[in-house]
N, C-alpha and C positions, 0 to 999 in steps of 0.2 A: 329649634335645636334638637337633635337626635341624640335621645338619651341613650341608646347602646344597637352593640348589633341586632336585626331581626324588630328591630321597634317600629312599631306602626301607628300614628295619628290616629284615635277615633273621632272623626268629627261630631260626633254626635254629644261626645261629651264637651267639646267646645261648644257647642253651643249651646249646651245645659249652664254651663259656668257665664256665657254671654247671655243667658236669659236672665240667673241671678243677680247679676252685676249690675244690668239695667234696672232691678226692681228695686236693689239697692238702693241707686240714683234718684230713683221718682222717687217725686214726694207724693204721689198716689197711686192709688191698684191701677193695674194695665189690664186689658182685656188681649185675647188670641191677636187682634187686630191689630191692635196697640203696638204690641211684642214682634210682630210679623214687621211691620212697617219701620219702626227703628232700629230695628235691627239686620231690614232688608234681606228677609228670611223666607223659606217657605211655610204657608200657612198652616200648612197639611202635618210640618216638619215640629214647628210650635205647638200645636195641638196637643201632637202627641209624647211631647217632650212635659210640658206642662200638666197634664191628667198622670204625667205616672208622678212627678212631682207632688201631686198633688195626694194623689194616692199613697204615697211615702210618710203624708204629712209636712214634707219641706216646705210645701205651698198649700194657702188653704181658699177656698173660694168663697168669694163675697157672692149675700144674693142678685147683685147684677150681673154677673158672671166673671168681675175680675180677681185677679189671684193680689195675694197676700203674702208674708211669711204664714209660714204656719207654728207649730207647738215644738215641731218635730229638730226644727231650725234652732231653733232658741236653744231647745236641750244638748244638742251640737254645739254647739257655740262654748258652752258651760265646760261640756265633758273635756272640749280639746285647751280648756283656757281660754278661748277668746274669748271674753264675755259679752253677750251686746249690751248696749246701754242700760237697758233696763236691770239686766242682774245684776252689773257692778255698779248703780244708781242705789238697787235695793237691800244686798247682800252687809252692807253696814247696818241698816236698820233691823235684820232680821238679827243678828250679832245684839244689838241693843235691846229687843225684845225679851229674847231669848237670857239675857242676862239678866236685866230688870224684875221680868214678870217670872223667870225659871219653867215659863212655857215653852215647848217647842214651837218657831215660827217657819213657817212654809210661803212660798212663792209660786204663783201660780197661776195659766194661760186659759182663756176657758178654748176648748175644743166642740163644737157645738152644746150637748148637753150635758159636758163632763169638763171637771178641772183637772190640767195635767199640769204635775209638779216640774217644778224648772229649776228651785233650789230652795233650799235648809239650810236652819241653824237649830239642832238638837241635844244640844252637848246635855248630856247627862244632869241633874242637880236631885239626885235622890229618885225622881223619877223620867223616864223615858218615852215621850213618844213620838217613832218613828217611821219613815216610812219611803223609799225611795225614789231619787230623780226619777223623771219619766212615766213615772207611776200614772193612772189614770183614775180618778175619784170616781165611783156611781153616778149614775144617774140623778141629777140634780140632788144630790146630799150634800150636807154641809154647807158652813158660813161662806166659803172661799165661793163658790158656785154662787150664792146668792151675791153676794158682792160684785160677782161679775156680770149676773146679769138684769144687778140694777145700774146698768151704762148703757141698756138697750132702752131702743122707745118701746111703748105699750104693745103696737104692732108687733114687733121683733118677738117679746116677752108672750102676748094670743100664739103665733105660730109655732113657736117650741112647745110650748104648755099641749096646744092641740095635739101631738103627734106622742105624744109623752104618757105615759102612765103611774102617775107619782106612789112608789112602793113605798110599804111599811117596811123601817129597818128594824122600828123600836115602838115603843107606847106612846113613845112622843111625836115621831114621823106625823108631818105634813101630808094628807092624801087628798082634801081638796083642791081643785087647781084655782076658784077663785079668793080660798085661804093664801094658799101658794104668791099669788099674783100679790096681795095685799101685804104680806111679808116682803116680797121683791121693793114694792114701793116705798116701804115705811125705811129700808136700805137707802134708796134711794132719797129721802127726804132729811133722813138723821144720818148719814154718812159712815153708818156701822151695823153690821150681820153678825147674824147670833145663829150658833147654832144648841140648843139645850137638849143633849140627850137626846139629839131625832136622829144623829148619823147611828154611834155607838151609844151604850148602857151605859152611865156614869162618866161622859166625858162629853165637855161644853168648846166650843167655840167660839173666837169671835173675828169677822173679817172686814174688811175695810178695801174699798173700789181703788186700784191703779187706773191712771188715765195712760195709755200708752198709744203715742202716733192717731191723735185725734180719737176715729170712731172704729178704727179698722182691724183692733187687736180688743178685748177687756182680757184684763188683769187685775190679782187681788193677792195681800197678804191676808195669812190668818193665823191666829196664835191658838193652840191645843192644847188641855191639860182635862186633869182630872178635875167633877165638880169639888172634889176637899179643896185643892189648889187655889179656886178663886170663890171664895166666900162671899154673899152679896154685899160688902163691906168694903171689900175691894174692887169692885167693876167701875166705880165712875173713876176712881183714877186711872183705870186698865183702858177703858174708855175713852179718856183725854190723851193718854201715853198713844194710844194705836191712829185717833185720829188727825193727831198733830203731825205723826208722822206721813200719814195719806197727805194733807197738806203738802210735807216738806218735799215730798216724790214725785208729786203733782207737778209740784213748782219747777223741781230739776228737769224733768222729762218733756215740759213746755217746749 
């Protein structure tokens, strides 16, 4: 249909929209190959449609070389209202945290070695902390990031660590990578991340692993506050409240 005078088709952006649609569809990452063939496409044409996608963050690449959503999609999706599943899955829980504990809760996609926020629940209750959609966390800092990448195998977990150089933020920060590693796992075994004064001075986390679309995405809630906030008195309830809920997310997202 010709939306007015002087208007010209880009093809190119059909077939951006027909690459998405198709990734939509699968239930698994497509390679150049994949994309080229079901959609009887040029390959050359795919290629290069895909790497700047990719490069946007729309699409993220798996290490076999097939593409993904990526961090960038997700945050898309939020800002226009559509939510994908996951946000409008998690976005009541973070509302329940947030009210319960009067922590701020955050949602959030790991992006290689960094959590990128995808949505908040911050409302004010005396104290504030906050921090914007989109936003991109450090370098392996904080609970959110450990939680995410205790859903990787050991493998996954050596190859980042290797390439990485774990900074001091604070007195507390983590700088060995086989301490690193042995935090990552204790995540993984107890099903809740901590992070105590290693990101910022005075202010604790704690986050909990999303399972999203099997192995192809990690995701994680994590609730933030001041240490006054949660006295040791209060963490195995905080603790039961955060991972009952990973449970319930879990389950939905199945």
């Amino acid at each position: 249909m010709n939306s007015g005078p002087g208007f010209r088709r880009v093809p190119a952006i059909d077939k951006c929209f027909a690459i998405l649609e198709l990734l939509a569809q699968s239930k698994e990452p497509m390679g150049i190959s994949d994309i080229s063939r079901n959609l009887d496409l040029n390959k050359s044409s795919v290629f290069n449609i895909v790497h700047t996608l990719r490069d946007l963050k729309v699409l993220e690449n798996q290490p076999d070389g097939k593409s993904v959503f990526g961090t960038r999609f997700y945050i898309l999706a939020n800002m226009a209202g559509k939510r994908s599943a996951l946000i409008q899955t998690a976005h009541p829980y973070l509302e329940m945290i947030n009210e319960k504990t009067k922590l701020s809760a955050f949602l959030g996609l790991r992006s290689d070695r960094r959590a990128m926020l995808i949505d908040k629940v911050d409302s004010a209750y005396g104290i504030k902390v906050s921090a914007e959609v989109g936003m991109q966390m450090p370098v392996l800092a904080g609970a959110g990031i450990k939680a995410m990448l205790a859903q990787l195998s050991d493998e996954e977990i050596d190859e980042i660590l290797g390439r990485t150089e774990l900074k001091r933020y604070t007195s507390h920060s983590i700088t060995d990578k086989a301490a690193y590693k042995e935090e990552i796992i204790q995540v993984r075994r107890q099903g809740i991340a901590y992070d105590r004064e290693e990101y910022i001075e005075g202010m604790v986390a704690f986050g909990i692993p999303i399972r999203v679309y099997g192995r192809d995405v990690q995701a994680a809630i994590w609730a933030v506050g001041l240490t006054r906030q949660v006295p040791d008195s209060a963490i195995p309830e905080l603790i039961e409240l955060l991972k009952g809920i990973s449970e319930e997310i879990n389950y939905r997202l199945q």
